[in-house]
C-alpha positions, -999 to +999 in steps of 0.1 A: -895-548-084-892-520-054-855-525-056-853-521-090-870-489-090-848-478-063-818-483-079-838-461-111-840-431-086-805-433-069-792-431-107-811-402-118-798-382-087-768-388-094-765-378-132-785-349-120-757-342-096-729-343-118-746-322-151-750-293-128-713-297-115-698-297-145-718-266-161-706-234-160-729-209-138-733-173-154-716-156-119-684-178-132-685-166-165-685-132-155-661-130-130-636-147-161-646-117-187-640-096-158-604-107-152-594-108-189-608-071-191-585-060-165-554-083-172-522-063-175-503-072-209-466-088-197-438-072-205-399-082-198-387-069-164-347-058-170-330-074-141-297-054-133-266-075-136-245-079-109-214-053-102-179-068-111-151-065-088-135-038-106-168-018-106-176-026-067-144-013-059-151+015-079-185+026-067-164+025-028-140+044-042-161+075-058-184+069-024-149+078-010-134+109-028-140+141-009-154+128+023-139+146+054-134+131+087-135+154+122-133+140+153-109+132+179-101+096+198-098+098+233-074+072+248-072+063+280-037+072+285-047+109+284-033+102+244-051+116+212-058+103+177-075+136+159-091+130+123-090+164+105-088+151+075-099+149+041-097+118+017-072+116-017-084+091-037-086+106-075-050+092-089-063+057-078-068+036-109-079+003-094-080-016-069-061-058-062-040-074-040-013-089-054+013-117-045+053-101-033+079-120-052+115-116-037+137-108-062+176-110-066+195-083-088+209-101-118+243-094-134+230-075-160+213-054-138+245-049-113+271-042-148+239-013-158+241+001-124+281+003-123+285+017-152+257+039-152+272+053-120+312+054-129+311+052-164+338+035-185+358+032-151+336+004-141+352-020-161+384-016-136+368-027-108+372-067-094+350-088-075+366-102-044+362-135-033+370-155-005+372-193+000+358-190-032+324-169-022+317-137-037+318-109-013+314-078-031+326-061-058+356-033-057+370+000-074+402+017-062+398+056-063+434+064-052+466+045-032+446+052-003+435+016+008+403+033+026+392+053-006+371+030-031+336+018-044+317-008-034+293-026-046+273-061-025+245-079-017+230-083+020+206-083+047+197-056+069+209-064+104+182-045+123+145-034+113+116-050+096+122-068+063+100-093+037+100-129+054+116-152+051+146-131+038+150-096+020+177-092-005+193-060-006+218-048-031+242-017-022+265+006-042+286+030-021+316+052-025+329+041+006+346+070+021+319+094+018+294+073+028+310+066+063+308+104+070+271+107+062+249+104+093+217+087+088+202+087+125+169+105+136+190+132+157+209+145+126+173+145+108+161+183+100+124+187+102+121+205+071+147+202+031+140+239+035+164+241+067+197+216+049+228+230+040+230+213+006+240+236-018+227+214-051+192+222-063+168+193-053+159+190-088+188+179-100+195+158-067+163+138-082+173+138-116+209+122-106+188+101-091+159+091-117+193+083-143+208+058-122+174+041-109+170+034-146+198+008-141+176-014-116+140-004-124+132-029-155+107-045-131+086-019-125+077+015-126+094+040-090+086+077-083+098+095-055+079+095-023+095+115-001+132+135+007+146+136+039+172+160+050+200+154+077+230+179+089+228+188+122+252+211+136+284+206+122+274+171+101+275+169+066+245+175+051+230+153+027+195+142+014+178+108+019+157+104-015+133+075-010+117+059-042+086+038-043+070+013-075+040+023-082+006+000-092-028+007-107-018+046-097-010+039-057+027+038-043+039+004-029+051+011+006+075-019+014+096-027+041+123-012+023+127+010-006+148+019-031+173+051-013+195+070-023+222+094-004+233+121-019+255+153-006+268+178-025+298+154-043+269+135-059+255+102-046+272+078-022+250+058-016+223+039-035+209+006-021+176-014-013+155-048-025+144-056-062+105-076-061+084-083-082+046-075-087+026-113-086-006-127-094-038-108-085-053-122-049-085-100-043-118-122-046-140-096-026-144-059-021-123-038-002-135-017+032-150+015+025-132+045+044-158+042+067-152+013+078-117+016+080-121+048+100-143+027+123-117-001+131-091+027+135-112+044+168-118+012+178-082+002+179-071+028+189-050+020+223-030-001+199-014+028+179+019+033+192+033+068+196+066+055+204+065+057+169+066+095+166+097+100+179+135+093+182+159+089+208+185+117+206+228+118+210+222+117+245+195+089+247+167+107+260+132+102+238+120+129+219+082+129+204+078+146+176+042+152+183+033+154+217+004+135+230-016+140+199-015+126+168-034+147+142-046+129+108-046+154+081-052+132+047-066+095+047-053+076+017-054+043-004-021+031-007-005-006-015+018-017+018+035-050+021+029-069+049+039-103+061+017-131+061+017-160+085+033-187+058+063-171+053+055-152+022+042-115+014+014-100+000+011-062-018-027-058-002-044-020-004-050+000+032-062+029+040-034+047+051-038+075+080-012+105+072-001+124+104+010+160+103-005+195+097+015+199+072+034+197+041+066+197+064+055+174+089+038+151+070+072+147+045+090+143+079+067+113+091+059+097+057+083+063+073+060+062+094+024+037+089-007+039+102-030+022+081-059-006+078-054-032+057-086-031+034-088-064+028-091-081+063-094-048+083-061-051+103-042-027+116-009-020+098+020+001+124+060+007+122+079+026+108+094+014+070+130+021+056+144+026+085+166-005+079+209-007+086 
């Protein structure tokens, strides 16, 4: 009977127990009106999409526009790198790297260029041949064995060049050609100073006519105009043309040239490529950073590139122990890549020269970063024989 009582009272407690835990106490109650009171009614957050390529590159590139650089590198050599420069970016349309695809001139192309360049008289001309292997292609101008046109395919023998091979075409009036001399010591540091008697603008529109012949691939403009005549040499132009790509010259190892003294052109030669498939998967190096790679690599830039040796052998530096940077650029510049093929990738390109004058006069030669992997791109471009 006790026990059974016992059990009674251990029962009730615990009902008791458990109707007070599941009821609600009045504090609780409250605290749940006051939360709904002050709830804040939800709304859809707008989460900003993500930038595409195109648009990444083109924030950097408006970042870019404008910005001026002044400083000066000190080497250790005693040697100076100075940035007075401002950055050109407004013609830029966008930004890629693309595959280089070596390209041979076709016979359609080589019949164009003859005959844009000797008219109806090209269809006089043979092709020679020997043990059955084309060599070039020939015209007769006179009885005078030494005194024709030419017209062949080649490689340079000297300079820098697309790997594994760069084919060159060349059409020459033979004659003529030999007496025009292309080396650094006949080069005149300003067109202003040459003896040509023809009007540049028609120098560049002879030109433009028979580019047409060899262009179908792509779109040239002229880059820069050299002028040579030394002394007593003949003086002649050297017009250098460039393809152009989402608004930014293509700086290869060599370019489309032209010769040209007053008797018209003598010489027009250089590689055909093609413009491949698009590489870029990331965005390119702001200016900043490209600047910052440049001071920091700075021992590497060679100044033996500034300069020539003259008639007599002895150097001459065409700017001292100071090299000024007067414009900072975006430009496309082939460059090698380790298997054997090349790549059209965009760099910041560092123009040296305080002015117009000198900076036409050392356009051949690169100083750049490559924007893509931040490497430094040197040497000196079509500058090939």
């Amino acid at each position: 009977m006790k026990k059974s009582s016992l059990y009674t009272v251990v029962y009730l407690i615990l009902m008791s127990t458990m109707l007070l835990a599941c009821a609600k106490t009045p504090t609780a109650a409250s605290d749940e009106a006051s939360i709904a009171e002050n709830a804040v009614p939800h709304e859809n957050v707008n989460i900003p999409e993500a930038l595409s390529l195109d648009e990444e590159n083109a924030e950097i590139l408006s970042n870019a526009s404008g910005l001026d650089f002044h400083e000066t590198v000190q080497r250790t050599d005693g040697k100076r790198i100075r940035l007075d420069a401002q950055v050109e970016v407004e013609a830029v349309e966008r930004v890629d790297c693309y595959q280089y695809e070596n390209m041979t001139i076709t016979d359609q192309q080589k019949s164009d260029l003859l005959y844009a360049y000797l008219n109806n008289r090209a269809s006089e001309g043979e092709d020679i041949y020997f043990n059955g292997i084309f060599q070039h292609w020939q015209l007769s101008n006179s009885s005078d064995p030494d005194d024709y046109y030419k017209y062949s395919t080649t490689q340079f023998l000297a300079g820098e060049h697309v790997l594994p091979r760069e084919d060159i075409f060349m059409l020459e009036y033979v004659p003529r050609n030999l007496a025009l001399d292309p080396f650094d010591y006949n080069l005149l540091t300003s067109i202003s100073e040459s003896g040509m008697t023809t009007p540049i603008k028609n120098v560049l529109e002879n030109c433009e006519a028979l580019l047409t012949a060899v262009s179908r691939q792509g779109q040239y403009v002229v880059d820069y105009v050299h002028a040579y005549g030394q002394d007593e040499c003949v003086p002649f132009y050297k017009v250098v043309f460039k393809q152009i790509k989402d608004g930014m010259t293509i700086t290869s190892y060599n370019d489309l040239i032209f010769r040209v003294d007053d008797d018209g052109i003598e010489n027009f030669y250089g590689p055909v490529y093609g413009i491949g498939r698009s590489l870029l998967n990331s965005p390119i190096l702001s200016v900043e950073q490209a600047v910052d790679v440049l001071k920091e690599n700075a021992m590497q830039i060679s100044f033996d590139e500034f300069g020539y040796f003259g008639s007599d052998g002895a150097f001459i530096s065409l700017v001292g122990d100071e090299l000024t940077v007067s414009s900072i650029t975006l430009e496309y510049i082939v460059v090698n890549q380790a298997d054997w093929t090349a790549q059209i990738v965009p760099a910041w390109r560092f123009n040296v020269g305080q002015t117009d004058d000198e900076r036409n006069l050392l356009r051949d030669r690169v100083i750049a970063v490559n924007a893509v992997t931040g490497e430094i791109i040197q040497g000196r471009r079509s500058y090939n024989f």
